[in-house]
DRENKOLLUM-200143 format. One line per field, with one value per residue (C-alpha): x, y, z; residue in three letters. Coordinates in Angstrom, 3 decimals, padded with zeros to 6 digits. Each point is the difference from the previous one (the first is absolute). Layout:
# DRENKOLLUM-200143
east c(X:...)
north c(Y:...)
up c(Z:...)
r c(ALA:...)
END
This chain:
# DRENKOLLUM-200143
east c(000.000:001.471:000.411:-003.083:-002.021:001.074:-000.289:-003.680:-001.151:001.709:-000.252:002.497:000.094:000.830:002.730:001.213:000.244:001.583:002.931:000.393:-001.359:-002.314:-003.801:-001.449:-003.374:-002.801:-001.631:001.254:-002.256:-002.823:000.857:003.575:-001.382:001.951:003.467:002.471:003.610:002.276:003.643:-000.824:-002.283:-003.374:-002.803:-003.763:-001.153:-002.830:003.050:001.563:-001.197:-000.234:002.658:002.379:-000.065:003.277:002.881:003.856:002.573:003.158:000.428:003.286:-000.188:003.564:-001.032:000.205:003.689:001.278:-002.247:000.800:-000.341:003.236:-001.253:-002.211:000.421:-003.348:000.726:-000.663:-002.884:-001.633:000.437:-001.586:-002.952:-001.060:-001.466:-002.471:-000.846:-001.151:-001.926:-001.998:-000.364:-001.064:-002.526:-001.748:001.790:000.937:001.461:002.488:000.675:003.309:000.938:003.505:000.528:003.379:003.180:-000.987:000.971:-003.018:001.166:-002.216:001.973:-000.391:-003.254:-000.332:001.803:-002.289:-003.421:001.260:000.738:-003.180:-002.314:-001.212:-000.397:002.004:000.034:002.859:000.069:001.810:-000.163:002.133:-000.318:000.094:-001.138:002.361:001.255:000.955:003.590:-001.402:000.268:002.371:001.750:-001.612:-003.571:001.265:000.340:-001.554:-003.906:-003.034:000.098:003.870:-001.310:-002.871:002.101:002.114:-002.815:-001.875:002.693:000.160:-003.408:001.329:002.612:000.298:002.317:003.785:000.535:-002.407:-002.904:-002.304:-002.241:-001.766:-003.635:-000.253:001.368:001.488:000.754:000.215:-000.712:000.580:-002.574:-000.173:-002.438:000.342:002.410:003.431:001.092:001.901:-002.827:-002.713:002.562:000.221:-004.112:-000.331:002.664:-001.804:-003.817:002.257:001.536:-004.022:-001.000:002.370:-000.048:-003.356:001.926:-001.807:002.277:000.379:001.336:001.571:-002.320:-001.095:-001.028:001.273:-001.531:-002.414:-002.699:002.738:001.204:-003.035:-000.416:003.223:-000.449:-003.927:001.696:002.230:-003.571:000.847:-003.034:000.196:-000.503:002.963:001.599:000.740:-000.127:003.110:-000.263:-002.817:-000.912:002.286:-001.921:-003.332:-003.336:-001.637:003.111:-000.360:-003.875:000.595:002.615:-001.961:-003.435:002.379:000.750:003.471:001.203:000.663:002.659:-000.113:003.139:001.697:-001.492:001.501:-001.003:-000.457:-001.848:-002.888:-002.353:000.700:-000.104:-003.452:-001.190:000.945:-001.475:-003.262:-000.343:000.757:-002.716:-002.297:000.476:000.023:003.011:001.329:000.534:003.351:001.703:003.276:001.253:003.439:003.177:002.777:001.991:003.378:002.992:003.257:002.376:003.457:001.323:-001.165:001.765:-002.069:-002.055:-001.635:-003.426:-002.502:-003.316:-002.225:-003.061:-001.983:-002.423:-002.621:-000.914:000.481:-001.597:-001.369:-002.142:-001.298:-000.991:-001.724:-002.434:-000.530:-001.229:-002.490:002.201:-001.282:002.127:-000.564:000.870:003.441:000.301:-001.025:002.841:002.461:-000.566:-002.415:001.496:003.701:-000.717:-001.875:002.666:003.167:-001.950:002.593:-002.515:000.630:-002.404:-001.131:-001.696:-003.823)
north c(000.000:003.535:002.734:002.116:-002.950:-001.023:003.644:000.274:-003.403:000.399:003.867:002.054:-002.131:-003.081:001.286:001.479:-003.272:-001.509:002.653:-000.950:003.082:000.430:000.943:002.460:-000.328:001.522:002.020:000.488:-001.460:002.203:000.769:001.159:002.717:001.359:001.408:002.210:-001.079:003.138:000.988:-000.295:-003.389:-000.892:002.927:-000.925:001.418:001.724:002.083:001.256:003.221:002.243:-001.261:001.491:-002.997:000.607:002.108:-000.191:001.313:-001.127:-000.942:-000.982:-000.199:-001.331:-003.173:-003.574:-000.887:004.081:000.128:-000.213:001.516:001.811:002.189:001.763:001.485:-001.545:002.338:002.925:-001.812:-000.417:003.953:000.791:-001.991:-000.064:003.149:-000.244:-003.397:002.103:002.523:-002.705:-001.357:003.508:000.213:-003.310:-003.238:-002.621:-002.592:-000.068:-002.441:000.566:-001.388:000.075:-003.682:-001.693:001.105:003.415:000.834:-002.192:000.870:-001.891:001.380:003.825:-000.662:-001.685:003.023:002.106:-001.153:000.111:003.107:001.400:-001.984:-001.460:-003.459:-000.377:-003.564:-001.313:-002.336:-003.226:-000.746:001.235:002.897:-000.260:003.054:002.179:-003.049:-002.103:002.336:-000.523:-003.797:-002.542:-001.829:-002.842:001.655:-001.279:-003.763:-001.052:-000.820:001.410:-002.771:000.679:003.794:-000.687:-002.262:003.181:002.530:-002.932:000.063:003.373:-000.081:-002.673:001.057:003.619:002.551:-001.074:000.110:002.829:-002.045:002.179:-001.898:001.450:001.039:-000.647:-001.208:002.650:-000.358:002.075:-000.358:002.348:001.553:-002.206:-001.807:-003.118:-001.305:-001.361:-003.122:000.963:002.220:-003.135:-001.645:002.357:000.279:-003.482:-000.196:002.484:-002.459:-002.638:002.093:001.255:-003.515:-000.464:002.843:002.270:002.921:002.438:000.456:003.655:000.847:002.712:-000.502:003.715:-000.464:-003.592:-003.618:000.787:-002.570:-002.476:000.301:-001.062:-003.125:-001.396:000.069:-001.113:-003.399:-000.251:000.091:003.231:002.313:003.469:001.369:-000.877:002.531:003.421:002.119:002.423:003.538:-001.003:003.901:-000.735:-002.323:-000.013:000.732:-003.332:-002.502:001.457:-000.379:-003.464:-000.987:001.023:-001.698:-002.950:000.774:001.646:003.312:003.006:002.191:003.394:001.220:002.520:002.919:003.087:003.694:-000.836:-002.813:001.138:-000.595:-003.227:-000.993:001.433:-001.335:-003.516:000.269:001.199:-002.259:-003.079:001.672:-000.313:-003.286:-001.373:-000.627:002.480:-002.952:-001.129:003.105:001.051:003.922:000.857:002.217:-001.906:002.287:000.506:-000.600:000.048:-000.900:-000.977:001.223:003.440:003.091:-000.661:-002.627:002.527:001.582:-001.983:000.312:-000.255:-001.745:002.552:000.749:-002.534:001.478:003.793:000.383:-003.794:-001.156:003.863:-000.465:-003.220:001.717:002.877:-002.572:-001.795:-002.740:-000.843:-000.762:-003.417:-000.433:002.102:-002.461:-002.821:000.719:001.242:-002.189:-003.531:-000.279:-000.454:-001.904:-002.416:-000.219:-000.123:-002.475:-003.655:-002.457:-002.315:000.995:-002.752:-000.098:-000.344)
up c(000.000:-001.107:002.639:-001.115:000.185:003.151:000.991:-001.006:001.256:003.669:000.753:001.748:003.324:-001.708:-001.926:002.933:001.749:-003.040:000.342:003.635:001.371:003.429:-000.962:002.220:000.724:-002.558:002.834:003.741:003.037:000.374:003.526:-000.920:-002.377:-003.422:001.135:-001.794:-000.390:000.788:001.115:003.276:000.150:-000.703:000.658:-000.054:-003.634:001.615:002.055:-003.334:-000.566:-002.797:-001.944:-002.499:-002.563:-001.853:000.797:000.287:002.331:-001.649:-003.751:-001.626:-003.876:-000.450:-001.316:001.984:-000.830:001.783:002.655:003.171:003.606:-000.121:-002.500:002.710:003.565:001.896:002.906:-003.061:-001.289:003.054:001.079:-003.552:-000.097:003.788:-000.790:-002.483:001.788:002.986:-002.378:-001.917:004.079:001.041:-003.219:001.004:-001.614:002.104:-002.505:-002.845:-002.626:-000.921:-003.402:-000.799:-000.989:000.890:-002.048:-000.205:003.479:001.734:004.029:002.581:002.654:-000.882:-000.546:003.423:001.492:-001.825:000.775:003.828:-000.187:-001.984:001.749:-003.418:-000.993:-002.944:-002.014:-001.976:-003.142:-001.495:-003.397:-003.140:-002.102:-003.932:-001.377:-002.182:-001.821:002.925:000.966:003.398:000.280:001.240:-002.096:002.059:-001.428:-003.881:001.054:002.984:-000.810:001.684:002.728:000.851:000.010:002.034:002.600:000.411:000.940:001.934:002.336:-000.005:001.279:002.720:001.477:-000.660:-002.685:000.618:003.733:000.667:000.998:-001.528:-002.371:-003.477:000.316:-003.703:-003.423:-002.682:-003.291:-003.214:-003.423:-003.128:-001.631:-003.054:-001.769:001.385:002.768:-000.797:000.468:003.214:001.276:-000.381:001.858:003.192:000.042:000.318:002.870:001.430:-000.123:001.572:002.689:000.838:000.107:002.742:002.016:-000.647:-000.793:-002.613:-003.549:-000.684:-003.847:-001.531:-003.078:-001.107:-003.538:-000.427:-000.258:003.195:-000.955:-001.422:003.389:001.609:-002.862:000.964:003.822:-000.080:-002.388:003.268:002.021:001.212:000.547:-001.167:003.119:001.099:-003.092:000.135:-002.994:000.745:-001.897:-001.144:-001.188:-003.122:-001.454:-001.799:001.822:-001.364:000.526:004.148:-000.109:-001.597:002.825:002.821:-000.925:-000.380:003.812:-000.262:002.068:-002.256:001.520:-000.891:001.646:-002.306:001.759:-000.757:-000.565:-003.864:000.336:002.444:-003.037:-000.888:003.412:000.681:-003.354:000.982:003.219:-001.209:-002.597:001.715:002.284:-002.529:-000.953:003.351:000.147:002.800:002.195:-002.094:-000.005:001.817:000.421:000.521:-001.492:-001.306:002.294:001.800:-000.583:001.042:-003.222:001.042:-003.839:000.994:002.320:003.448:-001.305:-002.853:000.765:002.375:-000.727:002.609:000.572:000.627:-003.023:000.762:003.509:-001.260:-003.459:-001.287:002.906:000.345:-003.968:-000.071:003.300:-002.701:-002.504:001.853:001.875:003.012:003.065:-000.080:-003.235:000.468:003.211:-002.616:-002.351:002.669:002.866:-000.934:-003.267:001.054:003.179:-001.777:-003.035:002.058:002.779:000.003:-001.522:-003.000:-002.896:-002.362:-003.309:-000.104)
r c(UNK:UNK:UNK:UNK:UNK:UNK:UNK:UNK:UNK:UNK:UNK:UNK:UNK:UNK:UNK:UNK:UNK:UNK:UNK:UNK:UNK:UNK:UNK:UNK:UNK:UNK:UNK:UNK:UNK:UNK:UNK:UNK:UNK:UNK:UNK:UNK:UNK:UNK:UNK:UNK:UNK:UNK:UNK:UNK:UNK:UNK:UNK:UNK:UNK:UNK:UNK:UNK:UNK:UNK:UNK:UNK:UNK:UNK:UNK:UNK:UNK:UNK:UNK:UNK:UNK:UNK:UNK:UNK:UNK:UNK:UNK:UNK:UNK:UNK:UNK:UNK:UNK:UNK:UNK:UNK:UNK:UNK:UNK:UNK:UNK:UNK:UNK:UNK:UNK:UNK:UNK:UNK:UNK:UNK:UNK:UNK:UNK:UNK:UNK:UNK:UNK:UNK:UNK:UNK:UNK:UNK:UNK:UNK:UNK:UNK:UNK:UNK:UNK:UNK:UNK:UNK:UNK:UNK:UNK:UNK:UNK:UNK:UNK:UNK:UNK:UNK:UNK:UNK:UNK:UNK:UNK:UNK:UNK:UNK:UNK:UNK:UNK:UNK:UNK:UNK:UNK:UNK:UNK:UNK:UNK:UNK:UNK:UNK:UNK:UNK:UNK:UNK:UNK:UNK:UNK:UNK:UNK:UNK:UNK:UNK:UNK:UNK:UNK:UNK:UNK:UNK:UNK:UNK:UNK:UNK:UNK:UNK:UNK:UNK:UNK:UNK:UNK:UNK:UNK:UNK:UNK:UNK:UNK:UNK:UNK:UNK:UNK:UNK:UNK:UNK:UNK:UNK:UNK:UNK:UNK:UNK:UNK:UNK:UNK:UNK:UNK:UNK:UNK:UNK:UNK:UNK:UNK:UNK:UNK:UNK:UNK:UNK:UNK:UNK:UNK:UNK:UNK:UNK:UNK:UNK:UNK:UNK:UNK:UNK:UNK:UNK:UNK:UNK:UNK:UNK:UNK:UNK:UNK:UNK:UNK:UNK:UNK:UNK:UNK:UNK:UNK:UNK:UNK:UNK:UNK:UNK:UNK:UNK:UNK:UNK:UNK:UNK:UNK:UNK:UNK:UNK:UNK:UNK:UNK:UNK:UNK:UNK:UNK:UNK:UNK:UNK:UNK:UNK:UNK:UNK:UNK:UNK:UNK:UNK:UNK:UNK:UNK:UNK:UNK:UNK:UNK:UNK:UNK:UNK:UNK:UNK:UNK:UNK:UNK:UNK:UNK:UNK:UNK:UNK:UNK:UNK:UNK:UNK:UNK:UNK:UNK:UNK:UNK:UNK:UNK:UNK:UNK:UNK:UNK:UNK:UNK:UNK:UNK:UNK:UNK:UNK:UNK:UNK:UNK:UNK:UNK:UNK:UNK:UNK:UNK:UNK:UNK:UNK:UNK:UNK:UNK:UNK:UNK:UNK:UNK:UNK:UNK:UNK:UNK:UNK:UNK:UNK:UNK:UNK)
END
C-alpha cells in the first residue's frame, strides 16, 4: 500500500503511531478543561486573555546555516522589547503568540525572561520555516522525511526547547506564495499533521497569498481537521480562498496590521461578519522586532495599534463588544487550546 493510501485509509493518528510517535488524546477529560501551552507552563484557556495572536520580539534573517545566538546581545533585546510588552499589557492584552520560528533567532529563554517581566503570557513554537525558498532550513530539513521532522518537534513538545524547559505552544511553518507548494514545502506541512497528531498543538503558517486551501487538503488526507490550521497573513490573499478556508473550519489570521492597512483589516472583519464567519477570525500586527543585522536592533514597532485605533474602529462600525471579545478573546483561546483536531 502507497503512503497516500495508507495516509487516507488510517488518518493522522495512525500514521503517527506508524512513525513511532506518542498520540495525545483527541479531547482532554472534561474535568481538566482546554489548557494553553505557554513559556511558563500550562494556563487554563479560559485564563488567556485578550490575546495578541502573532507578533515577534526578535527576528534574525541571516539564513539557517549564519544564524546563531552570538549574533545578538539578549540583555539588549530584552531592555528593547520589555517596553512595548508593558504598553500592549497596559492597553489590555494579556497573551502573545510570538512567531519567530527556530533558526531565525527562536529564544525560549528571552522570551521566558520576557513574559516574567511583562506579566504576559507569551507562547513559543516548534516546527520549521520554509518560506522565502527554504534559506531558512536545515540542511537536515532537505533529507530527513516528515516523520524524522515530526520526531524532532514531538520531542520538542516533550521535553522542552534545548535545555530551557520551556515547551512550544504551537507549530510554525512557512510557505511561499506560489501556486502550489513545493516539493519540500508539502513535505514540512505534513510533518507538521504528524507532529499535531501527537501532541495537540495548533499549526500556524506563513501562507499569505500561497497554497492556503492546498494546505488544508494535504493535512485533512493526514486526518487532520482544519481547525487545527491557521491561515497566517491571511489579509494577502483573496477574499473567497479565506471565506472558503474558514467554512472548511480553518482560523484566518489577519495579523498584518499597520497604519496602511486599517481598511483591509476592517473589510475582512466585516465581511467575515457577514457571512458568519466572525467566529474564525484572529486580529493581530505582525509587529516588533528587534533585528540583530540592524544598529540597535532597527526600529521596533510596537503593538499598540489594535488597542488605540483598530478596536476603537470596528465599535464605530457596528461591532459589538462581544464580538470584539469574540475575535480578540474566544477566538484565540479556543484556537491555541492543546487538543488534537481530527478530520470529520
Amino acid at each position: 500500500m502507497n503512503r497516500r493510501i495508507f495516509i487516507r485509509e488510517l488518518g493522522a493518528a495512525a500514521v503517527a503511531v506508524a512513525a513511532g510517535v506518542r498520540v495525545a488524546s483527541a479531547e482532554p477529560a472534561a474535568a481538566e478543561g482546554r489548557w494553553i501551552q505557554t513559556v511558563k507552563g500550562k494556563i487554563p484557556a479560559a485564563d488567556l486573555g485578550r490575546m495578541l495572536a502573532h507578533e515577534h520580539v526578535l527576528v534574525d534573517f541571516i539564513g539557517a546555516e549564519q544564524v546563531s545566538p552570538t549574533r545578538y546581545d539578549a540583555a539588549e533585546v530584552f531592555r528593547v522589547a520589555l517596553p512595548h510588552l508593558k504598553q500592549a499589557r497596559e492597553l489590555g492584552a494579556r497573551a502573545l503568540v510570538e512567531c519567530t520560528p527556530a533558526f531565525l533567532a527562536r529564544d525560549p529563554a528571552l522570551l521566558l525572561r520576557l513574559s516574567e517581566a511583562s506579566g504576559l503570557h507569551v507562547l513559543t513554537n516548534t516546527g520549521l520555516y520554509g518560506a522565502r525558498k527554504n534559506i531558512f532550513l536545515p540542511a537536515y530539513a532537505q533529507v530527513e522525511s516528515a516523520e524524522q521532522l515530526a520526531a524532532r518537534w514531538i520531542a520538542e513538545a516533550r521535553d522542552g526547547i534545548g535545555n530551557t524547559g520551556v515547551r512550544p505552544g504551537f507549530i510554525k511553518s512557512g510557505v511561499d506564495a506560489e501556486p502550489v507548494l513545493s516539493a519540500v514545502q508539502r513535505k514540512l506541512i505534513a510533518a507538521t499533521a504528524l507532529t499535531h497528531a501527537a501532541t495537540g498543538l495548533t499549526i500556524a503558517v506563513h501562507t499569505g497569498r500561497g497554497p492556503g486551501l492546498e494546505q488544508l487538503d494535504v493535512l485533512q488526507e493526514l486526518g487532520v481537521g482544519a481547525e487545527a490550521w491557521v491561515w497566517v497573513h491571511a489579509q494577502g490573499a483573496k477574499d473567497e480562498d479565506l471565506i472558503a478556508a474558514a467554512e472548511r473550519g480553518a482560523w484566518i489570521s489577519c495579523d498584518g496590521l499597520n497604519r496602511n492597512s486599517v481598511t483591509r483589516h476592517l473589510h475582512l472583519c466585516r465581511e467575515f461578519k457577514r457571512r458568519g464567519q466572525l467566529g474564525r477570525v484572529l486580529l493581530s500586527h505582525d509587529a516588533g522586532w528587534f533585528d540583530p543585522a540592524k544598529p540597535g536592533g532597527g526600529t521596533f514597532r510596537g503593538y499598540d495599534l489594535l488597542f488605540a485605533v483598530f478596536l476603537p474602529l470596528l465599535r464605530e462600525n457596528g461591532f459589538s463588544e462581544a464580538e470584539i471579545d469574540q475575535v480578540t478573546v474566544r477566538n484565540p483561546a479556543e484556537a491555541y487550546a492543546v487538543r488534537v483536531r481530527v478530520r470529520s
